[in-house]
C-alpha positions in Angstrom: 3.4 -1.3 -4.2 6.3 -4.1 -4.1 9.8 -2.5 -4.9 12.2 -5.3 -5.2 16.1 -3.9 -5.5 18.2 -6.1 -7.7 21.4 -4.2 -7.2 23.2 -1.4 -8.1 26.4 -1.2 -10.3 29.4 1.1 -11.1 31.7 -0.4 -13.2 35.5 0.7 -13.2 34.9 2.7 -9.3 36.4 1.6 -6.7 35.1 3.4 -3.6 37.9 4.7 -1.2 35.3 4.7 2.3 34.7 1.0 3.0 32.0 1.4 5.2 29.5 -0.5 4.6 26.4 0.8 2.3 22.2 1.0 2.6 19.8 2.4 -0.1 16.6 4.3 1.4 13.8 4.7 -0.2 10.7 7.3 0.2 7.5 7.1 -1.4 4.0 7.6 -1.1 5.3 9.3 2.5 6.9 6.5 3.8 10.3 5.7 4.1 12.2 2.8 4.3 15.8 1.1 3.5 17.7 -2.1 3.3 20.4 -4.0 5.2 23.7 -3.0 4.7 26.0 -4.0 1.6 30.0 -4.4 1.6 31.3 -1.4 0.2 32.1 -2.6 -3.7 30.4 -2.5 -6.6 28.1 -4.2 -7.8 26.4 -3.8 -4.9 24.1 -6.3 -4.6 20.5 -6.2 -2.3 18.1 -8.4 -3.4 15.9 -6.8 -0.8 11.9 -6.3 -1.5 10.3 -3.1 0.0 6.3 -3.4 0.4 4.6 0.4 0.4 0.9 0.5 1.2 -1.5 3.4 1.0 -5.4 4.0 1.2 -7.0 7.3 -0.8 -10.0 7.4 1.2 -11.4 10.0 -1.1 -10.2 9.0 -4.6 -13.4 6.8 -6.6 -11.9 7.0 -10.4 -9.0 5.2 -11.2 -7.7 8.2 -13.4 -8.3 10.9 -10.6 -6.1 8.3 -8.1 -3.1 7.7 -11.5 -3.3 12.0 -11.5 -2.7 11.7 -7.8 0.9 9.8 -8.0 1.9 12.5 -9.9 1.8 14.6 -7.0 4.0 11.8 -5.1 7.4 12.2 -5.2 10.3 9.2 -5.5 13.5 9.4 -3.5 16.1 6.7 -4.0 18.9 8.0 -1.7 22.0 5.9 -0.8 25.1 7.3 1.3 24.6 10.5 -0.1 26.9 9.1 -2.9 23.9 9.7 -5.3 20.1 10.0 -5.1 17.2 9.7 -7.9 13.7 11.5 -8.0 10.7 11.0 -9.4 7.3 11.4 -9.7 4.9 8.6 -8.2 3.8 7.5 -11.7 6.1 7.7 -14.2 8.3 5.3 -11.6 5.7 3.1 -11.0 4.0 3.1 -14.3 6.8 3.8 -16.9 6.8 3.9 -20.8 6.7 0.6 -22.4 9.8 1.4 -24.4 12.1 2.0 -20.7 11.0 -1.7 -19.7 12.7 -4.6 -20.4 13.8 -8.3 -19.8 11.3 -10.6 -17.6 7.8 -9.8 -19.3 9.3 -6.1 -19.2 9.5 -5.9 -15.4 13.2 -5.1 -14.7 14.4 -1.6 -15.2 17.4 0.5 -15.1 17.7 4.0 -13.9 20.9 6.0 -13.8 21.3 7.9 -10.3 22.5 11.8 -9.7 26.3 11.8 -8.5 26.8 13.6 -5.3 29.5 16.5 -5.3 31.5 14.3 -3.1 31.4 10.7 -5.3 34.2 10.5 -8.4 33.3 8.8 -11.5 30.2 7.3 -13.7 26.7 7.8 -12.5 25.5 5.0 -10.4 23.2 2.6 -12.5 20.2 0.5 -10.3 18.4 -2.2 -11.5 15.0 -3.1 -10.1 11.3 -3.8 -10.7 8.3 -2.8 -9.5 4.6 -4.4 -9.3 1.4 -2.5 -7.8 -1.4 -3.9 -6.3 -4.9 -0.8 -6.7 -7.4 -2.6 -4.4 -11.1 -1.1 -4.3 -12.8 -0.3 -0.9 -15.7 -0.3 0.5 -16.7 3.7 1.8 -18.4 2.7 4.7 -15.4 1.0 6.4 -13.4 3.9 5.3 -16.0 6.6 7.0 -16.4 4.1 10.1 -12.4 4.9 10.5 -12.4 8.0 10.6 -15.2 8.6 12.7 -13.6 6.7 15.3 -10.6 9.0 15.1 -12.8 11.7 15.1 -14.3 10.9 18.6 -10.7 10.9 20.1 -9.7 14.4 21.6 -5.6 14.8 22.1 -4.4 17.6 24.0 -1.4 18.6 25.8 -0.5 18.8 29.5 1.7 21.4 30.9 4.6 19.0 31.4 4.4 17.9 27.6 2.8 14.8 27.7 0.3 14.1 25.4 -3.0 12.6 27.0 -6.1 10.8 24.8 -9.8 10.9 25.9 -13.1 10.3 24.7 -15.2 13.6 24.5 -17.9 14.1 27.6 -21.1 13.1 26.8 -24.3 15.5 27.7 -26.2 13.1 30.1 -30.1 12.5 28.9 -32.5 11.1 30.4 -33.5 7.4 31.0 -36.8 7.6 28.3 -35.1 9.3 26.3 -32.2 7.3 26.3 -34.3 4.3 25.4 -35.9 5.7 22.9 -32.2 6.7 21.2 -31.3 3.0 21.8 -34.2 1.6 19.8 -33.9 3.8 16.7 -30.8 3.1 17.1 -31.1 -0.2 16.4 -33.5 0.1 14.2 -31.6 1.5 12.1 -28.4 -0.7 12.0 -28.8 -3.8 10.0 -29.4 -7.3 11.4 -27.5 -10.6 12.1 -29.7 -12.3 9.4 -29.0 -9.3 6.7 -25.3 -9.2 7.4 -25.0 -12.8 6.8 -27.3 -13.1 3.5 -25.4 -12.5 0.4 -26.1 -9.5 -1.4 -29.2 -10.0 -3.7 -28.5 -10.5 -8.0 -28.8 -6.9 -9.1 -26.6 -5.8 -6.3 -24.0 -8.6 -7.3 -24.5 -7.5 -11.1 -23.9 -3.7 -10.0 -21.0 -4.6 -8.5 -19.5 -6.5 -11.0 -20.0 -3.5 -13.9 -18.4 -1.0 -11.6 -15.5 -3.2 -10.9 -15.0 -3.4 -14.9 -15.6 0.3 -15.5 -12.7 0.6 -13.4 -10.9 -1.8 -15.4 -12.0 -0.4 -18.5 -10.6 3.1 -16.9 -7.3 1.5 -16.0 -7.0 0.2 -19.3 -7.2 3.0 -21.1 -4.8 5.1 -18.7 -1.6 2.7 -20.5 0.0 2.0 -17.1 2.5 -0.2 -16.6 2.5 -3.7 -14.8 -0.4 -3.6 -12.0 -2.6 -5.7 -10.6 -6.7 -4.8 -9.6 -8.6 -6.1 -7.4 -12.2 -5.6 -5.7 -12.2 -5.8 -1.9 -16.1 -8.0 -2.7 -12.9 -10.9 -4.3 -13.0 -13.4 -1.7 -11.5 -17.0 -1.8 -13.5 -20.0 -2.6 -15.3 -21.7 0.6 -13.6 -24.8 0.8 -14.9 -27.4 3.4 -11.7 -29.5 4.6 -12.0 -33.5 5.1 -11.7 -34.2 9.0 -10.6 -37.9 9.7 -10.9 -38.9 13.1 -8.4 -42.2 14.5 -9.8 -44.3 16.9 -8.8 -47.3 19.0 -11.3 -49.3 20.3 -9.9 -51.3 23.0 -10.9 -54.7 24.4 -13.8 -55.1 26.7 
């Protein structure tokens, strides 16, 4: 998710605390806030925020659009006034609350603090989101890494990390564990082989029933895109200078 803050203006209100001014901004449990602005309105930011998350267990596009729901927004200046929302109606708005470039800029009226005199606060912004499949296995590979790290406290509060002991076995049977083992994990040659036509094929539909999906759920501006998208190979012309010098 790319939030890009235009600015935000007030008109007629002259603030009396000229302190200099941030916006913060919490979503998807992250927070993060521009650089400070003079005091006076319009304030103007021109600042973009980048937000990035992975739903390791989400597979339909609709179950992961359900899930934002559950996300709230916080837009939170000085405490002068703050706006909330949930997860998808900011990121994926009606069509009619868009406008201007190909409907991406929006206006949102803020909540007035008890402590700020006169109009609400207006911000204009846009947003753009970027839903990027993944592949489970890297995602499980993750986890079971973190899984095989034990944390645990010392008395003087410090937190210490370690691997977990392992029950020793022995040597026959520890080579026999070591070939299955790699039996069992795929080879040099396999990894580098591209995946065979079917698998390609299977790929692809998937990828467009989750298009199809996304399609159909009327969200707003949003880009997909499957993690098997790689660039083209492109092979770069080398030219080599050479002097040849007299004999």
């Amino acid at each position: 998710m790319c939030l890009l803050l235009l600015q935000i203006t007030c008109p007629g209100v002259l603030l009396k605390d000229k302190e200099e001014l941030y916006l913060s901004v919490s979503v998807l449990g992250q927070y993060k806030k521009t650089q400070c602005v003079p005091a006076a309105f319009p304030l103007l930011f021109q600042e973009k925020l980048v937000f990035e998350k992975a739903f390791a267990d989400v597979v339909d596009p609709g179950d992961l659009v359900e899930l934002l729901e559950t996300y709230i927004f916080f837009l939170v200046g000085k405490i002068l006034a703050t706006y909330e929302e949930n997860t998808r109606d900011f990121l994926f708005p009606d069509p009619k609350l868009t406008h201007g470039h190909h409907g991406l800029d929006r206006e949102i009226l803020m909540k007035r603090s008890s402590s700020f005199t006169g109009i609400a606060p207006k911000l204009r912004f846009s947003t753009s989101s970027l839903i990027t499949e993944s592949l489970l296995s890297s995602g499980r590979s993750h986890i079971q890494g973190d899984l095989n790290w034990v944390h645990h406290s010392t008395p003087n509060g410090k937190l210490q990390t370690q691997l977990p002991k392992k029950n020793t076995v022995s040597p026959e049977k520890s080579r026999h564990n070591l070939a299955t083992k790699n039996y069992e994990q795929p080879t040099i040659a396999s990894k580098s082989r591209s995946p065979s036509p079917y698998t390609k094929r299977r790929m692809c539909e998937l990828s467009e029933e989750a298009r199809q999906r996304l399609a159909h759920l009327n969200l707003g501006p949003y880009e997909f895109r499957r993690e098997t998208d790689k660039p083209p190979f492109v092979v770069r012309r080398v030219c080599i200078l050479s002097k040849v010098l007299p004999a």
